[in-house]
Structures are given as structure tokens and as C-alpha cells.
N, C-alpha and C positions, 0 to 999 in steps of 0.2 A: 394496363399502362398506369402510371404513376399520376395523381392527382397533379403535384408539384410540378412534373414531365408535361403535363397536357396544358395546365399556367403558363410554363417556361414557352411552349408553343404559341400559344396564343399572344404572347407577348413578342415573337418577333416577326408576327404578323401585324403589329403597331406599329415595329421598326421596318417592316416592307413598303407602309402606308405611309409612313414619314418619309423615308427615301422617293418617294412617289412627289409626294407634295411638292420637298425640295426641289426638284428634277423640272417638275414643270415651272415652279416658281422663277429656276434659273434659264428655263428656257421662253419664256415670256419674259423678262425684265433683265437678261442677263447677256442678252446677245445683239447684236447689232442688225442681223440679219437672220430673219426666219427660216428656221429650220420643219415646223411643225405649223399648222392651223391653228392660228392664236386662240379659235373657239373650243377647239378640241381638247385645248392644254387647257382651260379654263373648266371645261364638263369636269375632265379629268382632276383637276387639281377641287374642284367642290366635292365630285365622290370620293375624292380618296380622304380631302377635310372630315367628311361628314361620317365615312365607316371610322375613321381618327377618334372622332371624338369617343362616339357609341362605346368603342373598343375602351379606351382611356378611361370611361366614367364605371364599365363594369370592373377594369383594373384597380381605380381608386374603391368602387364600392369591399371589396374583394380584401383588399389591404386594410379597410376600416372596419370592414366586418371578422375579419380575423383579431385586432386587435381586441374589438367588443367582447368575444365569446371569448379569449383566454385572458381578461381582464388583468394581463400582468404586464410589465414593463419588456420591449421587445428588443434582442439582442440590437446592436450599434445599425450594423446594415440591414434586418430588417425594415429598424426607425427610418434611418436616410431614405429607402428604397419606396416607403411609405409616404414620407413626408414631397420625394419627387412626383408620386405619383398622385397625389392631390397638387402640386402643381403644375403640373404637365396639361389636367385640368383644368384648371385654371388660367392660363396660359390658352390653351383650345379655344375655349370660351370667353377671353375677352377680344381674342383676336375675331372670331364672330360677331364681336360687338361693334365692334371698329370698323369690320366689313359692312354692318348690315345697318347701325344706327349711328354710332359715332363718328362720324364719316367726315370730320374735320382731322381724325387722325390714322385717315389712311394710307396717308406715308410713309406710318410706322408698321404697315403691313408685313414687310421685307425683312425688318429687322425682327421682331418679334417672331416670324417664321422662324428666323435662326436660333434665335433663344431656344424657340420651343424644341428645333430639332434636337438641341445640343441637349438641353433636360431631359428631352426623351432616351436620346445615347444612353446615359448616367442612368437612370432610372432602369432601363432592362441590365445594361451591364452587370449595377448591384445586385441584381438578382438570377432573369432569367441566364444571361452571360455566364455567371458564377457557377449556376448548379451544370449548365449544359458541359460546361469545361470540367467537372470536377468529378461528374458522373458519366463524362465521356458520350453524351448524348442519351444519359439513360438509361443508359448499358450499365451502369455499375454504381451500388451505391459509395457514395462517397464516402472515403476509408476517415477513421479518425486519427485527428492529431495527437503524438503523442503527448503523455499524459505523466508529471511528475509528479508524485506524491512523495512528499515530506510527513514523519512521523517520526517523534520526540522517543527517543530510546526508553523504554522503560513506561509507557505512556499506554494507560488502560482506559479502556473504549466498555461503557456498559453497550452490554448487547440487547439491541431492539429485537421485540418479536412479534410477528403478524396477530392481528387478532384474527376469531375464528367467529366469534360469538355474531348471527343473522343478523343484529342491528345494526354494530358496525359494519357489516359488510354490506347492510342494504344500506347506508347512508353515503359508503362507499362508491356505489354503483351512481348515486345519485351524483355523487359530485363528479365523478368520471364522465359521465353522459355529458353533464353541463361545460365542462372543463378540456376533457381530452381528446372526446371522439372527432372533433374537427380536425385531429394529425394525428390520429394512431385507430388502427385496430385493434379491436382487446380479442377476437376473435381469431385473429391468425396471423404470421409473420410478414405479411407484404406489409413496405412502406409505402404510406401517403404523402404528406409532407413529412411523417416521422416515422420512426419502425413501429411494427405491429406486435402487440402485448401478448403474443399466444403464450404461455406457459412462462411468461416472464421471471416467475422466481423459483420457477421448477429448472431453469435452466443453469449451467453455472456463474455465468458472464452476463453481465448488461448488455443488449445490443449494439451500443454507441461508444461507451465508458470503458468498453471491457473491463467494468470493475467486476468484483465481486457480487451475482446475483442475489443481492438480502437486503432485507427490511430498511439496516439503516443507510446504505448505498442510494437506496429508491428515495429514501427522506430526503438527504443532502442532493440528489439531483434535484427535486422539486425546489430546491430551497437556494440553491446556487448549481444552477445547471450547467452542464458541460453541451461546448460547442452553441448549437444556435436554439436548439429550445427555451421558449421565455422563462423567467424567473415568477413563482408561486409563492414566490417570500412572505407573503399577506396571510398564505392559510395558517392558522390553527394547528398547535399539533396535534389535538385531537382530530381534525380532519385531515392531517399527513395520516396520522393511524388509520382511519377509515377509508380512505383511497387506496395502500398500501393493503388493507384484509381487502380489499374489491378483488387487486392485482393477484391477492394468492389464492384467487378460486378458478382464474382462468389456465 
């Protein structure tokens, strides 16, 4: 099963627990007449608070930790999807504070519940919502958008070529390890969060790009990627070359 797949999972079992919250929220403070044991709705509504957050802080860790390791700027809804998910946190955790210490502003309990539902909505939408819809629950990776390519009549392209020589490619390895292996296998075709690198310029077609499988195809995705992989715009072109000989050994 698909890393991303098993993420998108685990995040709408957030959205289960928020619905939970809600539900009793509204059924202690939203009805006239008791439906339920107000202490039951209250157990209820602190366990489902409490797996909330747990779940919310390994989501944020998860989203901060991926930006750390691929140390590049992250496509637009990645960012948004990130940026909810450190407040959806934040949001958890002051309403805790409110409950448990600040307790002149426990009035504000009700509303910031809402808040936080409605951030939480947004935040899987951008994400888990996206991929489950788009890969049909998983079943299929998501096909790519078409892709126009403009080129100037007459307009010569020098041709890049893989290096071969062991330094580059062991310096190559190094930066891949550091860089890629948190969304791709260089060892065989399953996607993780990305396709897997097996034979990647042995094949004729980019996975994603269906461009042209070569050197300088692989350059300009690192450097202005297609679709949602982050931008590598920072490296070096000597370490495009190095990363690019790693890629033509697998």
C-alpha cells in the first residue's frame, strides 16, 4: 500500500474524531432537551479531544518533517496543506488551554471548536481529500495533466550526458539518499508519495512528464518540476550531474 495512501488514511480518521467532537459539542450545548448523558458526551468528547490532538501533532510533525528533508520550496497546496496543519495544532492546543488553565475564556470554547472543525475540513481536503479523489481511493495513480511544450523553430538544445565516472555517481548516491528517498524508490517502480526510480533512464518516458527519458529532461524536472514534486532550484549543476549519474546506474 502506498505511503501517501496510508497518510491520506490516517488523516480522515482526524476528520472521524473532529466529527465526533462536534456531535457531542452540539449535543451538550446545542439542544434544549437531553438526548444523551451529559457525562457520557463529555468522556466522549475529551477522548476523541485527546486521540485529536495526538493524531494532529504526528500530521504536523510529518508535514514539517518532509519539508526539512527535501529542503526546497513546496508546491502552493502542499504549503496551504502544511501551514493548516500547524494550525489545526495550534488551534487543539489553545482550546486545552482555555479548558484547563485559562478558564476566564471558556466561552470561547464553542466557537473555536468551530474554527478548529472547519481548519481541519480545509486541511485534509487539500490533501488527503485530493489524492483519495484523484487516485480513486488508491486504486490508480493519478494520471498526469496535460503538458504543453513550446519550442522556438529552429532552436538547438546542446545535449546533456549522464556521467559514468564512480565519484560522480557515489556523490550522486549521497545526495539521492539525503534528498529523494523520502518519495521515491530508486530500487523499483512502486510509488510512495512519488514514482519509483527503477530503471528510470533506461526506460523511454519519464513516469509523471511522459517526457523524454534523458539527462536533460531529469535536469529541468529538478529545477522546475512538473505537477506537485518540490523545486531543487538551489542544487548545483554539478550536483544535477551527480544525482542524474546515481539515476543511470539503477
Amino acid at each position: 500500500m502506498q505511503i501517501f495512501f496510508i497518510k491520506s488514511l490516517l488523516a480522515l480518521v482526524l476528520l472521524l474524531l473532529s466529527l465526533v467532537s462536534i456531535f457531542s459539542m452540539f449535543e451538550m450545548f446545542g439542544r434544549a432537551e437531553r438526548r444523551f448523558n451529559p457525562q457520557t458526551l463529555r468522556k466522549v468528547h475529551r477522548l476523541s479531544g485527546m486521540a485529536f490532538f495526538l493524531l494532529s501533532a504526528a500530521i504536523a510533525y510529518i508535514c514539517i518533517d518532509f519539508l526539512a528533508k527535501t529542503k526546497a520550496e513546496p508546491s502552493p497546496r502542499a504549503a496551504m496543506h502544511s501551514v493548516l496543519s500547524v494550525a489545526v495544532l495550534f488551534l487543539v492546543s489553545l482550546k486545552i488551554l482555555f479548558n484547563r488553565v485559562y478558564r476566564q475564556y471558556y466561552a470561547q470554547l464553542q466557537t473555536m471548536g468551530l474554527i478548529l472543525a472547519f481548519s481541519t475540513f480545509a486541511m485534509i481536503g487539500s490533501s488527503a481529500g485530493y489524492f483519495l479523489v484523484v487516485s480513486k481511493f488508491g486504486r490508480e495513480i493519478p494520471a498526469p495533466r496535460a503538458v504543453e511544450q513550446k519550442k522556438d523553430a529552429g532552436q538547438e538544445h546542446a545535449v546533456m550526458m549522464a556521467k559514468t565516472d564512480p565519484m560522480s555517481i557515489a556523490r550522486g548516491k549521497e545526495l539521492y539518499e539525503s534528498k529523494c528517498t523520502f518519495c521515491h524508490d530508486p530500487f523499483s517502480n512502486d510509488t510512495l508519495t512519488g514514482p519509483g526510480h527503477k530503471h528510470i533512464l533506461k526506460n523511454s518516458l519519464l513516469p509523471v512528464s511522459k517526457k523524454t527519458a534523458n539527462p536533460e529532461n531529469v535536469a529541468h524536472q529538478l529545477r522546475t518540476p512538473y505537477k506537485d514534486m518540490p523545486s531543487f532550484a538551489y542544487l548545483s549543476a554539478a550536483e544535477v550531474e551527480d544525482i542524474i549519474a546515481y539515476l543511470n546506474t539503477l
